[in-house]
mmCIF file of the N, C-alpha and C atoms, coordinates in Angstrom:
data_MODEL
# 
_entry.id   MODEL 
# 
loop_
_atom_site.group_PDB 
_atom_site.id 
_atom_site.type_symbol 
_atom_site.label_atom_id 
_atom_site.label_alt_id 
_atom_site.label_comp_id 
_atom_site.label_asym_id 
_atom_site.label_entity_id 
_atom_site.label_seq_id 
_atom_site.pdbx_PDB_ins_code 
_atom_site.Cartn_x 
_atom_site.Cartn_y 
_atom_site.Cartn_z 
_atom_site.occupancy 
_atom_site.B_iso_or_equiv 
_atom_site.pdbx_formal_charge 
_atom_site.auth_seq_id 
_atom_site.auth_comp_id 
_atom_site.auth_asym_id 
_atom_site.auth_atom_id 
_atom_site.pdbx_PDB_model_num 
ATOM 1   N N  . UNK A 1 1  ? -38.128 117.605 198.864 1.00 0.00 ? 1  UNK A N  1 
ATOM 2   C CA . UNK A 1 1  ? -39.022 117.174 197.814 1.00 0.00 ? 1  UNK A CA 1 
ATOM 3   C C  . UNK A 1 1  ? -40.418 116.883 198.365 1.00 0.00 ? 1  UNK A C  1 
ATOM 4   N N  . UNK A 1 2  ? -40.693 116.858 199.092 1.00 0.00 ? 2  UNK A N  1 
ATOM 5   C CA . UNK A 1 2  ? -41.847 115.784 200.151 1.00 0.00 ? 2  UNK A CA 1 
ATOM 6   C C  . UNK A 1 2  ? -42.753 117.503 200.329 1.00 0.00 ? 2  UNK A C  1 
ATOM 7   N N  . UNK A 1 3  ? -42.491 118.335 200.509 1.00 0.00 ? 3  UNK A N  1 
ATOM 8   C CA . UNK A 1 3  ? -43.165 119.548 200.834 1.00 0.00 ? 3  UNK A CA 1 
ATOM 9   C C  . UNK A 1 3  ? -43.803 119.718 199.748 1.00 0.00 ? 3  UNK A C  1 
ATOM 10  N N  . UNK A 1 4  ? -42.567 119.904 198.206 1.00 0.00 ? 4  UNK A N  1 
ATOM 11  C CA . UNK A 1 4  ? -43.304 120.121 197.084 1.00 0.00 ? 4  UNK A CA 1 
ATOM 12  C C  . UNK A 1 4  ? -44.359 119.192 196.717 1.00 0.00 ? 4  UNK A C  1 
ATOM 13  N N  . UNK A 1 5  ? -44.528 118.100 196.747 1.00 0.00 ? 5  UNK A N  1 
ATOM 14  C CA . UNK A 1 5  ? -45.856 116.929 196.538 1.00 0.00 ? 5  UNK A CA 1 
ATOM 15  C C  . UNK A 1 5  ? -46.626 117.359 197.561 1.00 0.00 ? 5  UNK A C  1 
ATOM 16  N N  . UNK A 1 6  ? -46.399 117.646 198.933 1.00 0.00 ? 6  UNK A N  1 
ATOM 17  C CA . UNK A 1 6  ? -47.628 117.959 199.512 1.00 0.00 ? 6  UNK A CA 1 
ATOM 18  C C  . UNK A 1 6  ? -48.579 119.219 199.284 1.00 0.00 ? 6  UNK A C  1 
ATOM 19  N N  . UNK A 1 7  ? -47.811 120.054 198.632 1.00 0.00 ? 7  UNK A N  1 
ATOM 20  C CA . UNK A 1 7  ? -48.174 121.102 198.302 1.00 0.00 ? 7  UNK A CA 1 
ATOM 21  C C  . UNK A 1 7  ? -49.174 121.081 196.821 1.00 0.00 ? 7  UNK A C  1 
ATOM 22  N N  . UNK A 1 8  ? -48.016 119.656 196.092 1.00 0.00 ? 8  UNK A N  1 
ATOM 23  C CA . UNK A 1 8  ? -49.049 119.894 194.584 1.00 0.00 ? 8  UNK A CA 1 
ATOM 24  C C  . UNK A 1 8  ? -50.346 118.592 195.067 1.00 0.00 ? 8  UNK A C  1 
ATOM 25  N N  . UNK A 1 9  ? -50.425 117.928 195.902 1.00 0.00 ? 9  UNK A N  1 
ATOM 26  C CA . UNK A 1 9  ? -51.065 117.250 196.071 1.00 0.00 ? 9  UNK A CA 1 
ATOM 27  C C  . UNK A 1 9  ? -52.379 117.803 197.041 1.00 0.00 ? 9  UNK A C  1 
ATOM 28  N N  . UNK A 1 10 ? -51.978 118.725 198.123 1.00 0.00 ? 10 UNK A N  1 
ATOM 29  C CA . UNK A 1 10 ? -53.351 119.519 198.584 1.00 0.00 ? 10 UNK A CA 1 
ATOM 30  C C  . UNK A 1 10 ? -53.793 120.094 197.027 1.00 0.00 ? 10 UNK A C  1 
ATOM 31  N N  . UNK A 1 11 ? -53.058 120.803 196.743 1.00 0.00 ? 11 UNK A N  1 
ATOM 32  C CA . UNK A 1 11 ? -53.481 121.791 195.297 1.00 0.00 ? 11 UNK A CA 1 
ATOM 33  C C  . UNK A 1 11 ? -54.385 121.294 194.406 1.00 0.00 ? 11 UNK A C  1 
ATOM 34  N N  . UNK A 1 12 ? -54.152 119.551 193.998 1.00 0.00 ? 12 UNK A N  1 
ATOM 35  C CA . UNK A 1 12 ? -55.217 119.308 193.283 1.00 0.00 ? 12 UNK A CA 1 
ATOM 36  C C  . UNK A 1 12 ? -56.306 118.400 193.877 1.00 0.00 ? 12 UNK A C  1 
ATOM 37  N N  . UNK A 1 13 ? -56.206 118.292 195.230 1.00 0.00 ? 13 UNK A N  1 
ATOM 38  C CA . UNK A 1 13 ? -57.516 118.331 196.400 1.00 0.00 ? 13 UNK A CA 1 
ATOM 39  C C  . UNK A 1 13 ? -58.425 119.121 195.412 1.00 0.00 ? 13 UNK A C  1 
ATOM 40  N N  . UNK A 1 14 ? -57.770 120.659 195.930 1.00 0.00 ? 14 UNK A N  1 
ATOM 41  C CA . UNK A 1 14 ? -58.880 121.534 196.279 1.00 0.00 ? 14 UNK A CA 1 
ATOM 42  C C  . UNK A 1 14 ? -59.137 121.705 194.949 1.00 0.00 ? 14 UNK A C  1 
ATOM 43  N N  . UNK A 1 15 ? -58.520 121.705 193.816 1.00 0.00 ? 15 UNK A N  1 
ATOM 44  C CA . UNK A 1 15 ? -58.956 121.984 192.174 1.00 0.00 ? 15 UNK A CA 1 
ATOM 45  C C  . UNK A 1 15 ? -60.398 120.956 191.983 1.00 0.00 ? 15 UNK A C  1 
ATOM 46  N N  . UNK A 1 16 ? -60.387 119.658 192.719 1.00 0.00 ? 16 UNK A N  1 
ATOM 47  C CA . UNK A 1 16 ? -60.714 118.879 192.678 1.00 0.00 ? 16 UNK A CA 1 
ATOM 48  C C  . UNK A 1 16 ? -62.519 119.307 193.435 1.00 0.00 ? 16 UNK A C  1 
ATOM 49  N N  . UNK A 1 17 ? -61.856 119.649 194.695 1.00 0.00 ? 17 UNK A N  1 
ATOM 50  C CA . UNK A 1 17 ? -63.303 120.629 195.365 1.00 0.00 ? 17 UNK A CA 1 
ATOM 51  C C  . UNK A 1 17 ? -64.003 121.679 194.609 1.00 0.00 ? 17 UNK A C  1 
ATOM 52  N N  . UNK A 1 18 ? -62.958 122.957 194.025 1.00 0.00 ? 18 UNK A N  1 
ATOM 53  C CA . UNK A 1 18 ? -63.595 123.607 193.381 1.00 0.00 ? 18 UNK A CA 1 
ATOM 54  C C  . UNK A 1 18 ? -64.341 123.151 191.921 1.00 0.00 ? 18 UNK A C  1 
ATOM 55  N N  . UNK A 1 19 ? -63.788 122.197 191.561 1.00 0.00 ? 19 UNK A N  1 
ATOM 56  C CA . UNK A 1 19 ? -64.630 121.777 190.476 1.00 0.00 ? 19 UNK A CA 1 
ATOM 57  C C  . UNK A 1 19 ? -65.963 120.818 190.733 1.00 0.00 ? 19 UNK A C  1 
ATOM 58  N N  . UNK A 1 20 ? -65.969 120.119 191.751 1.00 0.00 ? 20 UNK A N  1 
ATOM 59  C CA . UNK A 1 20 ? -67.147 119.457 192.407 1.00 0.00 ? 20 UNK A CA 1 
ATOM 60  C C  . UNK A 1 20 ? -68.188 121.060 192.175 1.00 0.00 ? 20 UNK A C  1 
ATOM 61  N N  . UNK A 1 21 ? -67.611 121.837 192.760 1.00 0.00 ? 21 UNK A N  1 
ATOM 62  C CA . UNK A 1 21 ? -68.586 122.536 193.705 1.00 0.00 ? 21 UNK A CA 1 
ATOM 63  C C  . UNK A 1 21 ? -69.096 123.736 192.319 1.00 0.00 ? 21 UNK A C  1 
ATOM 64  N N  . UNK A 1 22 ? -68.470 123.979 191.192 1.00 0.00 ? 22 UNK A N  1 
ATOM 65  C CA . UNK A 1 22 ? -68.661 124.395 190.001 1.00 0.00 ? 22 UNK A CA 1 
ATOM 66  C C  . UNK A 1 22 ? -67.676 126.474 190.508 1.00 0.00 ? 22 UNK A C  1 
ATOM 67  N N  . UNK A 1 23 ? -67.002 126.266 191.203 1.00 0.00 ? 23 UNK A N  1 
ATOM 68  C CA . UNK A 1 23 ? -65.905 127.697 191.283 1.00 0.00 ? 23 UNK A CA 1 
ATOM 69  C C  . UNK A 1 23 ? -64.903 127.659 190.601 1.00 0.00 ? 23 UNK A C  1 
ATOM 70  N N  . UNK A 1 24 ? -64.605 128.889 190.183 1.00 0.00 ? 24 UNK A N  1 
ATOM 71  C CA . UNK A 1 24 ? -63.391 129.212 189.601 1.00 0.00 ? 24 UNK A CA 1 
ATOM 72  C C  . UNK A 1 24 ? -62.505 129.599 190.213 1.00 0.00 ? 24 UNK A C  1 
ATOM 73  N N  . UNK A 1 25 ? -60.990 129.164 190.540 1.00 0.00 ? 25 UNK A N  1 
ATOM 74  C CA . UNK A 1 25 ? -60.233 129.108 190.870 1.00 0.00 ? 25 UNK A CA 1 
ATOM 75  C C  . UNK A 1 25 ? -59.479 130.433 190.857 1.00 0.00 ? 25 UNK A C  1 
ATOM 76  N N  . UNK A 1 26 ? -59.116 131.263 192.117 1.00 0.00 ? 26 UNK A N  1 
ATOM 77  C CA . UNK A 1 26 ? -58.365 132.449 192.108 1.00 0.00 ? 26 UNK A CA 1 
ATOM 78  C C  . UNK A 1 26 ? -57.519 132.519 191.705 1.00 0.00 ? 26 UNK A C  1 
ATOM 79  N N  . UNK A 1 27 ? -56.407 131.505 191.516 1.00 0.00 ? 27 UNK A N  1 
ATOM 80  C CA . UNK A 1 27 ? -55.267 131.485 191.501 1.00 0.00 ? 27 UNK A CA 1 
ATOM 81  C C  . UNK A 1 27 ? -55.130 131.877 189.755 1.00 0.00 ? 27 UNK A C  1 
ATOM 82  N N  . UNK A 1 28 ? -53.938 132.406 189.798 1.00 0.00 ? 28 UNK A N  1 
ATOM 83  C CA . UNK A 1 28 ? -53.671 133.305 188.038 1.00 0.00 ? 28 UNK A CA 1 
ATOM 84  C C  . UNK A 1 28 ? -53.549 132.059 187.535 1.00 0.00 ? 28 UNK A C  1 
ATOM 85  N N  . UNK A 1 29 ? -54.118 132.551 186.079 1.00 0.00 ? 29 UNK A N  1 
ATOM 86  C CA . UNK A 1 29 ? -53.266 131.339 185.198 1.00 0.00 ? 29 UNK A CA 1 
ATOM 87  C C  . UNK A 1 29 ? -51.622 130.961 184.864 1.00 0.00 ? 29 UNK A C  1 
ATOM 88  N N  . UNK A 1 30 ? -51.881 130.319 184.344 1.00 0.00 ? 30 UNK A N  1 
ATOM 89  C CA . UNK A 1 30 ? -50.206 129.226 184.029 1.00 0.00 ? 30 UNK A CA 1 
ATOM 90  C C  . UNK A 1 30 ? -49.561 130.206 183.186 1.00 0.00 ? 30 UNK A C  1 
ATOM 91  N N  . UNK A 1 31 ? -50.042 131.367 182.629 1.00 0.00 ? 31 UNK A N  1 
ATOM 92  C CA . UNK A 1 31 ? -48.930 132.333 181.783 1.00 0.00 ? 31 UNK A CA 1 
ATOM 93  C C  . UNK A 1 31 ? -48.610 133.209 183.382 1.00 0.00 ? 31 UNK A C  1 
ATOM 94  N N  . UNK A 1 32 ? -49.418 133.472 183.628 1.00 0.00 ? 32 UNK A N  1 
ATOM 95  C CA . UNK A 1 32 ? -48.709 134.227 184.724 1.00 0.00 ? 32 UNK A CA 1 
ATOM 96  C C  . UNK A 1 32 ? -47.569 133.773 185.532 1.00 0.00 ? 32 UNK A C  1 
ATOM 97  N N  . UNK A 1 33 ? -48.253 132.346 185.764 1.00 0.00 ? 33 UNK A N  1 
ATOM 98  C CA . UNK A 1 33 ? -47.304 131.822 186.644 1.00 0.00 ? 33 UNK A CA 1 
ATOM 99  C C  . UNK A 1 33 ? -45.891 131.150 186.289 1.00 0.00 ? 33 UNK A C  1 
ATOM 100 N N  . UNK A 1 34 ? -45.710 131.712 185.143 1.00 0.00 ? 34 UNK A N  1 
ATOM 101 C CA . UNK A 1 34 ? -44.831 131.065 184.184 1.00 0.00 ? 34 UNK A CA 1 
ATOM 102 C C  . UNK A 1 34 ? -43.663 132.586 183.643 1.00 0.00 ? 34 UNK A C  1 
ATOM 103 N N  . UNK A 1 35 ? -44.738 134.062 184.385 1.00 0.00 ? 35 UNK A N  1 
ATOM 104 C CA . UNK A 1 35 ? -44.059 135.509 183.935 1.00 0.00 ? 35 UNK A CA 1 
ATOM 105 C C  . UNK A 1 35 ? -43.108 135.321 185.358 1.00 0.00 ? 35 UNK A C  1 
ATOM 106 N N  . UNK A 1 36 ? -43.484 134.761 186.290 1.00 0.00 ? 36 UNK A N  1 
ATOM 107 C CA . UNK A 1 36 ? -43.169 135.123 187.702 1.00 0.00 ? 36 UNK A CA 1 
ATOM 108 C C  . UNK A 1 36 ? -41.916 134.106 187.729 1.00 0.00 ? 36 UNK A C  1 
ATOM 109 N N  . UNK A 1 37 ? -42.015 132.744 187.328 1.00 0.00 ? 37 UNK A N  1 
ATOM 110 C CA . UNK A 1 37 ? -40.682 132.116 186.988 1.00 0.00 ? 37 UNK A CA 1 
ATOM 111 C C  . UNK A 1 37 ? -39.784 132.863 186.455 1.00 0.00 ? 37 UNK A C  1 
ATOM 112 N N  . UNK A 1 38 ? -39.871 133.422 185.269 1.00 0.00 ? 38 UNK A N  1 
ATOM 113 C CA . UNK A 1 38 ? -38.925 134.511 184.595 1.00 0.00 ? 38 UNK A CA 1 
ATOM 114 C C  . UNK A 1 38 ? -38.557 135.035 184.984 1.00 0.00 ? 38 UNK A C  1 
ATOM 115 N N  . UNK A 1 39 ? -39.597 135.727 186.095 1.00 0.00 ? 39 UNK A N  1 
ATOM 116 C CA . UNK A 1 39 ? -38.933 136.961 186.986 1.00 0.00 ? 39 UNK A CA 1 
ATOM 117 C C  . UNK A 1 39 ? -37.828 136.470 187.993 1.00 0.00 ? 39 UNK A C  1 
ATOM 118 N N  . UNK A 1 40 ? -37.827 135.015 188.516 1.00 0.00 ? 40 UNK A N  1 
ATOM 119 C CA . UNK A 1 40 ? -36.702 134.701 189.449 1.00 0.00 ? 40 UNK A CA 1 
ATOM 120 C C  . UNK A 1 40 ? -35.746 134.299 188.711 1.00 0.00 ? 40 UNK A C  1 
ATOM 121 N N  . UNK A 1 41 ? -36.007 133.702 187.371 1.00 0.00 ? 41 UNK A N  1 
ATOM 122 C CA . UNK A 1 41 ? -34.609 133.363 186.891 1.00 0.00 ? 41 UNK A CA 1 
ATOM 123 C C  . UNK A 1 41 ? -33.781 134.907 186.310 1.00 0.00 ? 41 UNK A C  1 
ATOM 124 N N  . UNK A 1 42 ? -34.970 135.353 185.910 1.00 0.00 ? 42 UNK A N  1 
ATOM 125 C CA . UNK A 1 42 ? -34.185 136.816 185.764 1.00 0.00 ? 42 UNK A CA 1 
ATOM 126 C C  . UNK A 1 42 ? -33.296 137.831 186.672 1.00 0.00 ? 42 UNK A C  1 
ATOM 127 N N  . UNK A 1 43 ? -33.733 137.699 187.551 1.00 0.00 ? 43 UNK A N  1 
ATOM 128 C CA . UNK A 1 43 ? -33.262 138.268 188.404 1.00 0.00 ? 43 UNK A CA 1 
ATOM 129 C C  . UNK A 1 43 ? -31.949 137.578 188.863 1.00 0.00 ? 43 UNK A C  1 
ATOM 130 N N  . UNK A 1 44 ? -31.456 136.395 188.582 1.00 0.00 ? 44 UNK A N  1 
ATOM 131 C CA . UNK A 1 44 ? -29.993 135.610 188.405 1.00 0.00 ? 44 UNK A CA 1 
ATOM 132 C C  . UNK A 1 44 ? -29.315 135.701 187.763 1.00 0.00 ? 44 UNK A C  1 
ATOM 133 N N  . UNK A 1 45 ? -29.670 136.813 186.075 1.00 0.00 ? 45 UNK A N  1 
ATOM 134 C CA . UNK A 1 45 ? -28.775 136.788 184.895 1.00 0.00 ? 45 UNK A CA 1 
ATOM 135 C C  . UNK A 1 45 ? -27.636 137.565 185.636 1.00 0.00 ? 45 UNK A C  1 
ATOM 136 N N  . UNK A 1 46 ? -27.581 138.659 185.842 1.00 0.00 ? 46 UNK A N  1 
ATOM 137 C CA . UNK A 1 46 ? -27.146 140.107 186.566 1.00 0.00 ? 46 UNK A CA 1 
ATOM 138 C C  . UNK A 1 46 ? -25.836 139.397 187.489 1.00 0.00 ? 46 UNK A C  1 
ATOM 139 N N  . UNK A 1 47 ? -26.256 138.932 188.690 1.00 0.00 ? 47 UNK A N  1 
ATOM 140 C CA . UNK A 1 47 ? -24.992 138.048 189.701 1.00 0.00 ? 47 UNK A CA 1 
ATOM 141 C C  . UNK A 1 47 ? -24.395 137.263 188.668 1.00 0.00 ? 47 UNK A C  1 
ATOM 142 N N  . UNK A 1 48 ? -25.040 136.107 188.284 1.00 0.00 ? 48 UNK A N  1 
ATOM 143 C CA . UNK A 1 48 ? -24.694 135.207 187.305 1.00 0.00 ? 48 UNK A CA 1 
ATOM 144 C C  . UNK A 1 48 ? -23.272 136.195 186.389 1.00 0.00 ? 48 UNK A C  1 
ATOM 145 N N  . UNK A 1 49 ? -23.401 136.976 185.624 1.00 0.00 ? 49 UNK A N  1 
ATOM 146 C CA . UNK A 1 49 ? -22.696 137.802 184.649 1.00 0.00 ? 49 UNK A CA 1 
ATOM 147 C C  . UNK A 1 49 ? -21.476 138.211 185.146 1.00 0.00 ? 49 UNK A C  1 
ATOM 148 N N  . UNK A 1 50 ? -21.620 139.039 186.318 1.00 0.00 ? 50 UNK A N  1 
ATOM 149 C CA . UNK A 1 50 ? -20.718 139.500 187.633 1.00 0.00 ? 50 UNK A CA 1 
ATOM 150 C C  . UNK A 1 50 ? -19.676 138.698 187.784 1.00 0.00 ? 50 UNK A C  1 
ATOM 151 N N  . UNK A 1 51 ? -20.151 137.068 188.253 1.00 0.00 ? 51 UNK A N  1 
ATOM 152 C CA . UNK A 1 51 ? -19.372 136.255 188.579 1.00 0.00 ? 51 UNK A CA 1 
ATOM 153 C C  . UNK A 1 51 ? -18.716 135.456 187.690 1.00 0.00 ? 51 UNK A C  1 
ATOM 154 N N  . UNK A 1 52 ? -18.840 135.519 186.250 1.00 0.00 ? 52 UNK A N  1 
ATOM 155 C CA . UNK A 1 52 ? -18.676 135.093 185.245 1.00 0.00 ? 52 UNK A CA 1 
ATOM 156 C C  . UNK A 1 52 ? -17.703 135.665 184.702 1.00 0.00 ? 52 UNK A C  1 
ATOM 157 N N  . UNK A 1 53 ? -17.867 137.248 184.711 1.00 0.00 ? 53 UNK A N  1 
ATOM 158 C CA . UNK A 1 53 ? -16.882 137.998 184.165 1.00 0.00 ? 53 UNK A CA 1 
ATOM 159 C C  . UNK A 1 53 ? -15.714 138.553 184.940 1.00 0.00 ? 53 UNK A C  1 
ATOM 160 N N  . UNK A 1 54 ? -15.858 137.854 186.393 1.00 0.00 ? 54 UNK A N  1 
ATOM 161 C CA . UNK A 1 54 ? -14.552 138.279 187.375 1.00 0.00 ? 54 UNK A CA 1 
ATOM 162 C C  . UNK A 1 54 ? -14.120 136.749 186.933 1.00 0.00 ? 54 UNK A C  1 
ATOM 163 N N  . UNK A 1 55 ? -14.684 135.812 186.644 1.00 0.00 ? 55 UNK A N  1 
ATOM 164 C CA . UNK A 1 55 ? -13.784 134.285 186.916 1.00 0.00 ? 55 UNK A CA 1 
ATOM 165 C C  . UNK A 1 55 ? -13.770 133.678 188.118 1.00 0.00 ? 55 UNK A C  1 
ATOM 166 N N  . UNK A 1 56 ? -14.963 133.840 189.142 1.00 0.00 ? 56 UNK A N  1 
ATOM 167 C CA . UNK A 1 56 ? -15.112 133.920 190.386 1.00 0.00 ? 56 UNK A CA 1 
ATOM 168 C C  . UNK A 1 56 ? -15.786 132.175 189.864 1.00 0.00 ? 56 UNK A C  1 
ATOM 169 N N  . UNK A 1 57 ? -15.483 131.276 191.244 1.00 0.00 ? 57 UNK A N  1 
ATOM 170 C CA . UNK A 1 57 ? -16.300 129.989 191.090 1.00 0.00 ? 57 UNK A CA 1 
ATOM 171 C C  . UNK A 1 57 ? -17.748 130.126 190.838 1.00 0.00 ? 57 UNK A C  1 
ATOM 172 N N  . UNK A 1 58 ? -18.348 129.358 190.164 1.00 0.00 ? 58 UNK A N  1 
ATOM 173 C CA . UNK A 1 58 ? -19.727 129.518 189.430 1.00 0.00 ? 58 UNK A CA 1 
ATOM 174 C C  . UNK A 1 58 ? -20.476 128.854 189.957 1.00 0.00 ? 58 UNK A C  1 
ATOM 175 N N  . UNK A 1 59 ? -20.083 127.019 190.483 1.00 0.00 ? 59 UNK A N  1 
ATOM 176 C CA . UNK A 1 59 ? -21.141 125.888 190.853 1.00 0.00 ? 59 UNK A CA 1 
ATOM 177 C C  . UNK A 1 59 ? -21.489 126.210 192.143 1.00 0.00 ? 59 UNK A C  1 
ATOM 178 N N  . UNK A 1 60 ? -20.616 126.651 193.014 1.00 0.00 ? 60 UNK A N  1 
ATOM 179 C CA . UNK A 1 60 ? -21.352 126.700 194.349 1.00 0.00 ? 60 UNK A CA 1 
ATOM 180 C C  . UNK A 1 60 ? -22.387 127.723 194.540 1.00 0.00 ? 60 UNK A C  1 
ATOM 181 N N  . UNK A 1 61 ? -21.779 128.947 193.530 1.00 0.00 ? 61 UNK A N  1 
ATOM 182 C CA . UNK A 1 61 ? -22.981 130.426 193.500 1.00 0.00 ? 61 UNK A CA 1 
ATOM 183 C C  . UNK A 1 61 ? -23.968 129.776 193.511 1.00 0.00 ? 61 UNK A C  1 
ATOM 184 N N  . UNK A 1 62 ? -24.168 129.269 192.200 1.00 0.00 ? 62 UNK A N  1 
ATOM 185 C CA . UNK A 1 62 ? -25.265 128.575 191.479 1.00 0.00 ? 62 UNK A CA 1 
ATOM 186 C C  . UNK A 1 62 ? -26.442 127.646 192.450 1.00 0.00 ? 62 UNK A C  1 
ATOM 187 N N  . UNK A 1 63 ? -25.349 126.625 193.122 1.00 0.00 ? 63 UNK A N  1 
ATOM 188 C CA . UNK A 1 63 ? -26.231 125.675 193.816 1.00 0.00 ? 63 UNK A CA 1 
ATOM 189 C C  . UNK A 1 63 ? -26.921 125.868 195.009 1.00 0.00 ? 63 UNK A C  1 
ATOM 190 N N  . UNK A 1 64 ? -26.029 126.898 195.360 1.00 0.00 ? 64 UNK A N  1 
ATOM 191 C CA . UNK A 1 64 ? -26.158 127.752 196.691 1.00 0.00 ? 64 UNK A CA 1 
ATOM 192 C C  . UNK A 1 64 ? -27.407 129.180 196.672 1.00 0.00 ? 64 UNK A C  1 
ATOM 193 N N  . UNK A 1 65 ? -26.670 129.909 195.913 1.00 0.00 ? 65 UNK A N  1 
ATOM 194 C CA . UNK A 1 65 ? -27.804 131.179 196.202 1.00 0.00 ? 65 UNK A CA 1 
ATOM 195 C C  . UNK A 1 65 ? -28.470 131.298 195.341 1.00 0.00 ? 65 UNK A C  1 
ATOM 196 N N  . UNK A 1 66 ? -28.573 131.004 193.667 1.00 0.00 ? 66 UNK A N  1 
ATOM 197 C CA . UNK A 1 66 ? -29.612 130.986 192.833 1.00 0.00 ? 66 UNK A CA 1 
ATOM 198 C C  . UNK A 1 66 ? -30.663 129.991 193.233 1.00 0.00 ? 66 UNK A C  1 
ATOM 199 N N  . UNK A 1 67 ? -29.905 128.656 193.234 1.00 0.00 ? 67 UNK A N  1 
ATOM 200 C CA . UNK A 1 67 ? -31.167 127.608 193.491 1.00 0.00 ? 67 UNK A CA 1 
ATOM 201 C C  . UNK A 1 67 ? -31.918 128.011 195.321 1.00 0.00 ? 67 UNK A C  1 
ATOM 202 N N  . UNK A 1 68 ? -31.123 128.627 195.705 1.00 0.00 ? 68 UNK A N  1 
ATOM 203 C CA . UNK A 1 68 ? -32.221 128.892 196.857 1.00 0.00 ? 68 UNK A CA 1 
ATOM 204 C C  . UNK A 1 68 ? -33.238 130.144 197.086 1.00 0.00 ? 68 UNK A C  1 
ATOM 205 N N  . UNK A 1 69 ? -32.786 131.037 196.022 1.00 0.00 ? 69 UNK A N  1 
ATOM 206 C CA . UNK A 1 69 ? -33.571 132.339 195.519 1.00 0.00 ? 69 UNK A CA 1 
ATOM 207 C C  . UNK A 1 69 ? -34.469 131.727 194.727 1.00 0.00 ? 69 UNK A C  1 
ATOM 208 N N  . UNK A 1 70 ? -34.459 130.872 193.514 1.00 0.00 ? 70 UNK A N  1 
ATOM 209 C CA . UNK A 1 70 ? -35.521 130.405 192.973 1.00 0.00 ? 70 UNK A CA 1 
ATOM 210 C C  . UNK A 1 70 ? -36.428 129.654 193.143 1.00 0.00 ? 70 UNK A C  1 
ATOM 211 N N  . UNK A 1 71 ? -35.607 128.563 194.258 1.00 0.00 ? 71 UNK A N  1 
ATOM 212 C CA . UNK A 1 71 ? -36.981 127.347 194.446 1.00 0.00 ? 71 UNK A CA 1 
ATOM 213 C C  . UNK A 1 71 ? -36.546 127.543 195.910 1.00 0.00 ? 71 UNK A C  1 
ATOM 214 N N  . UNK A 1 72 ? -36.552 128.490 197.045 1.00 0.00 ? 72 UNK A N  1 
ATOM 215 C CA . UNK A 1 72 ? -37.165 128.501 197.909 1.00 0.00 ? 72 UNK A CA 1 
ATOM 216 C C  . UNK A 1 72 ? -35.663 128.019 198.665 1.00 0.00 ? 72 UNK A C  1 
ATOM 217 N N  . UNK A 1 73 ? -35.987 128.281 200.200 1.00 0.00 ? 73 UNK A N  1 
ATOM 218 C CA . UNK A 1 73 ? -34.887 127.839 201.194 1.00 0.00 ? 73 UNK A CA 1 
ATOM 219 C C  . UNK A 1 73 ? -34.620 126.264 201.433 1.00 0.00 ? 73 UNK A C  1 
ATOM 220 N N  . UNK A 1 74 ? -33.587 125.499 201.222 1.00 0.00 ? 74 UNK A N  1 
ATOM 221 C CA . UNK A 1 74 ? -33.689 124.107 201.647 1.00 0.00 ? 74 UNK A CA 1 
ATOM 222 C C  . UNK A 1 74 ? -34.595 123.663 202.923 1.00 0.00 ? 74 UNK A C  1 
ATOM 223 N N  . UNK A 1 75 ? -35.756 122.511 203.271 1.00 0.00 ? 75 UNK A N  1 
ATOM 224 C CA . UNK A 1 75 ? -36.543 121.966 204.123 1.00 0.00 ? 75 UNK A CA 1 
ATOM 225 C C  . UNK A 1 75 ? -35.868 121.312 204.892 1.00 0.00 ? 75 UNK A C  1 
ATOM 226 N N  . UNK A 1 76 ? -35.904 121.857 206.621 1.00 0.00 ? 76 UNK A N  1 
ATOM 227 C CA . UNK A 1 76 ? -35.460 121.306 207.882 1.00 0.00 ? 76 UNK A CA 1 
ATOM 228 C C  . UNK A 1 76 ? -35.312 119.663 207.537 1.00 0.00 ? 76 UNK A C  1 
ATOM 229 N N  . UNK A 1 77 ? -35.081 118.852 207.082 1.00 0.00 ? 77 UNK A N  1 
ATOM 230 C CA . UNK A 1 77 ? -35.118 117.623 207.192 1.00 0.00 ? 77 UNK A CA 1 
ATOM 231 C C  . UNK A 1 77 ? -35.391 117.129 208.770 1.00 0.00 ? 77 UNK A C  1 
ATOM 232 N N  . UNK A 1 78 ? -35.186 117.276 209.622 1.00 0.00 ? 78 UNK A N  1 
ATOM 233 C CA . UNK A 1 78 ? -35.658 117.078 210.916 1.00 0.00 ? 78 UNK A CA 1 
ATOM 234 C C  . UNK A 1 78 ? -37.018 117.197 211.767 1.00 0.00 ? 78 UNK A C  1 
ATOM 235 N N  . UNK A 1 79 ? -37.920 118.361 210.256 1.00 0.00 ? 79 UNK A N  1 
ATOM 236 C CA . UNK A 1 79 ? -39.043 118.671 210.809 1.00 0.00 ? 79 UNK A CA 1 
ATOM 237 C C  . UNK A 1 79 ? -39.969 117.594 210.095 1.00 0.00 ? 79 UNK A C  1 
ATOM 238 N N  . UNK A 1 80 ? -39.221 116.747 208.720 1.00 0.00 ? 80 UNK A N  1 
ATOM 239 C CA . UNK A 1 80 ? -40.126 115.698 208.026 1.00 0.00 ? 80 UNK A CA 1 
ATOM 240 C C  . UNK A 1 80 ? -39.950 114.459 208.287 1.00 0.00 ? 80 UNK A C  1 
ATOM 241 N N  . UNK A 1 81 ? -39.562 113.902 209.333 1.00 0.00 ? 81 UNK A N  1 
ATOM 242 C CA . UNK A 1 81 ? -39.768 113.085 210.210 1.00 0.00 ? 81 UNK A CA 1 
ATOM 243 C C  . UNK A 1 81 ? -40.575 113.233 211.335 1.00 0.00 ? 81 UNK A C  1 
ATOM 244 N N  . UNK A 1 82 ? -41.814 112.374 211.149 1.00 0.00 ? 82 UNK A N  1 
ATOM 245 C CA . UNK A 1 82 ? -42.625 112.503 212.172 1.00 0.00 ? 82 UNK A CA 1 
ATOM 246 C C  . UNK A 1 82 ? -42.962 111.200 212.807 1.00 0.00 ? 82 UNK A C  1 
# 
């Protein structure tokens, strides 16, 4: 969790800079970034279905390889201790 806040917390640093400084921000807008969510959950219907329709266990798929395809690989906990 600590990565994601540092991440949204540089982020609105620099929103913060670019608006001091009167720039527009490269980064796509919030529909885009909201097509590209779709695209990872989409890309889970397909396995998801597979495993659904063999009767194969569902929670560990789920917690295991969707949630780590969508929001990224679990954080070293060892490296956020400093």
């Amino acid at each position: 969790m600590k990565p994601y806040l540092l991440s949204l917390a540089a982020g609105l640093l620099i929103g913060i800079i670019y608006s001091l400084l009167g720039v527009r921000s490269p980064a796509p807008p919030a529909i885009a970034l909201l097509g590209l969510l779709g695209i990872l959950v989409g890309e889970q219907v397909v396995p998801i279905a597979r495993r659904f329709a063999s009767g194969q266990e569902m929670v560990v798929f789920l917690r295991k390889d969707c949630a780590e395809h969508v929001l990224g690989l679990p954080v070293d906990k060892s490296r956020d201790q400093v």
